[in-house]
N, C-alpha and C positions, 0 to 999 in steps of 0.2 A: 883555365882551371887545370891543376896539377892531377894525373891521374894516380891512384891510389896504388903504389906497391904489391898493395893485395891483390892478386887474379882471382878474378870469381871465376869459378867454375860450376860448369853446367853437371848436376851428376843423375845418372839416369835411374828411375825408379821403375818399382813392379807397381801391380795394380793396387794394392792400398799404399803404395805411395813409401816404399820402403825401399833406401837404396840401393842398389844391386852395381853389381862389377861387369857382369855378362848376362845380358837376354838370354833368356831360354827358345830354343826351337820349340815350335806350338806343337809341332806332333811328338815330341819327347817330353812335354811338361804334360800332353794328355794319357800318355803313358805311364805317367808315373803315378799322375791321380789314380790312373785305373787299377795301378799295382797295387796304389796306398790301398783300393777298396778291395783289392785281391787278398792282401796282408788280413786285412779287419773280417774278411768273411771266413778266413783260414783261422782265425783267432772264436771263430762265434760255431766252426767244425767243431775244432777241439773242443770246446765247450759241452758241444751235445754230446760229442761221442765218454769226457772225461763223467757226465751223469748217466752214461748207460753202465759204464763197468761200476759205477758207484751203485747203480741199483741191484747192480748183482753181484753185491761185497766183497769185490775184487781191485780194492784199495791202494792199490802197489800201481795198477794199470790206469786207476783216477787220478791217483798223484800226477803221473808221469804225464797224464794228458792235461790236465788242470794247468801243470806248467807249459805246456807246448802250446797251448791259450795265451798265458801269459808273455811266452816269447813272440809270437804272431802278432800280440797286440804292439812288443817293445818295435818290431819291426816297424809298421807302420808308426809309429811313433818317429823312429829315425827319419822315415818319408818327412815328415812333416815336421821334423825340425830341418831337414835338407831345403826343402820348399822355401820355408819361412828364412832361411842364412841366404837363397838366394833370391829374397825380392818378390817370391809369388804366395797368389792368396791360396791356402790348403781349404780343397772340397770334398766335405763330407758326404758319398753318397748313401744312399739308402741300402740297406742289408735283407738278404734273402733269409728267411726263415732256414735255420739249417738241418739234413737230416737226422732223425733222431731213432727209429727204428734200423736194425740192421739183422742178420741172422744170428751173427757169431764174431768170436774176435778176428778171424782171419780175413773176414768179409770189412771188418776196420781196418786192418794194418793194411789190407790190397789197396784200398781209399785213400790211406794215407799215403803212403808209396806215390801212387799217384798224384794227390794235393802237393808234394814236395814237388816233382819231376815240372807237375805245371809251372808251380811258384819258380821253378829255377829257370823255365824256357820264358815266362817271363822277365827275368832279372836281365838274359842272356840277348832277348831282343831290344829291353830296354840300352844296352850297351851298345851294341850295334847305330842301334838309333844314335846313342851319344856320340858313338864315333865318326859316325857320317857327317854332324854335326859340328864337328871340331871343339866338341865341349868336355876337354880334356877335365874339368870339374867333375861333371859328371860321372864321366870313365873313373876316377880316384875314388869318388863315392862310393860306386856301386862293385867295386873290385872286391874288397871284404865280405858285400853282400853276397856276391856271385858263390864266390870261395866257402862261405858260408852253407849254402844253401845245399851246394854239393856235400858235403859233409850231415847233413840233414837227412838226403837222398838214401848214403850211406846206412844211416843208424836206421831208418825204415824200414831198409833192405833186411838190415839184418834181423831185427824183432817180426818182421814178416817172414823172415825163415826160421828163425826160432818157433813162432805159434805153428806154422804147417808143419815142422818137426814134432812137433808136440802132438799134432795130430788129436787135437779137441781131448785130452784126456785130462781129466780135473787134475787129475797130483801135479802129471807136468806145467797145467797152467798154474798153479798154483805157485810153484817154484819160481816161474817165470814172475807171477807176479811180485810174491818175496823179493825179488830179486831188483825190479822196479821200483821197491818201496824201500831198499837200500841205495837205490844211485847206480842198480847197477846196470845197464842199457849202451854200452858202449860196445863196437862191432871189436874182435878180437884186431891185434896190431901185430905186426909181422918189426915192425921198425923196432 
C-alpha cells in the first residue's frame, strides 16, 4: 500500500488539550498564575481604596482609583489570554478580602507606591525565570509589562509626593483632587 503524501504530524498540546508551539517551564507557568492572582488582588485594592475617597466626597481621587481597578483587572486579563495563546489552563485563585480602613490619603498612596514596586519585582522575576528558561515567548510578552509597570511606579511616586506636599490640608487636597477628576496625574516631563 501506497503511503499518503500527507505527513501527519504529532502536534503537542497543553492540559485541555489546546495546541501549543513551546511547553512552558512548571516553575515559570506557576509564576505567572501567581502574578495573574497578584494582578486580580491589586485590582480588588483599588477597589476598596477607590470607596474609601468616594465615602469622603473626594471624587477626582475615586475616579482615578476606580480606574486603576480597572487596569489591574485589564492586566491580568492579558495573563490569561498569554496562558490561553500558549496551551495552558488559567487558575483562578481565591482572593483575600482587601484593606478597607486606612488613616488618611498619604497612608493610601505609601500602599500604593508599594503595591506597584511589588507588582513590578514581580514582573521582573517572572522574566528572569523566562530567561533562564529559553523562553524567549515569554521575555517578548512580559517586556511591555515590565516597561509598564515602571511607569506605574513613577505616577505613584509622584501623587505620593504631591499628598505629603500637600501636607493633609483640605484646599490643597482638594485641588489635587480637581486635578484627578480632569486626567490630570501624570509626573512632570523634562523630555
Amino acid at each position: 500500500m501506497e503511503q499518503s503524501n500527507i505527513a501527519t504530524h504529532a502536534v503537542a498540546t497543553g492540559p485541555a488539550g489546546r495546541a501549543m508551539a513551546q511547553p512552558m517551564d512548571a516553575s515559570l507557568l506557576e509564576g505567572l498564575q501567581q502574578h495573574l492572582t497578584m494582578e486580580r488582588q491589586a485590582s480588588a485594592t483599588y477597589w476598596a481604596m477607590a470607596i474609601w475617597f468616594g465615602e469622603r466626597e473626594l471624587r477626582g481621587f475615586c475616579e482615578y482609583l476606580k480606574g486603576e481597578a480597572g487596569n489591574e483587572q485589564q492586566h491580568a486579563a492579558q495573563l490569561a489570554d498569554y496562558l490561553l495563546a500558549r496551551g495552558q489552563t488559567v487558575s483562578l485563585e481565591a482572593l483575600a478580602a482587601p484593606r478597607q480602613q486606612w488613616r488618611n490619603a498619604e497612608e493610601i498612596f505609601a500602599a500604593i507606591f508599594q503595591l506597584e514596586a511589588d507588582v513590578t519585582s514581580s514582573l521582573q522575576q517572572l522574566y528572569v525565570m523566562a530567561e533562564r528558561a529559553s523562553d524567549v515567548r515569554s521575555t517578548v510578552f512580559l517586556d511591555p509589562m515590565v516597561q509598564g509597570q515602571i511607569a506605574s511606579e513613577h505616577e505613584a511616586a509622584h501623587l505620593l509626593g504631591r499628598i505629603r506636599f500637600a501636607q493633609a490640608n483640605p484646599a490643597a487636597m482638594l485641588v489635587i483632587d480637581g486635578e484627578l477628576s480632569e486626567g490630570k496625574h501624570a509626573p512632570a516631563s523634562l523630555a
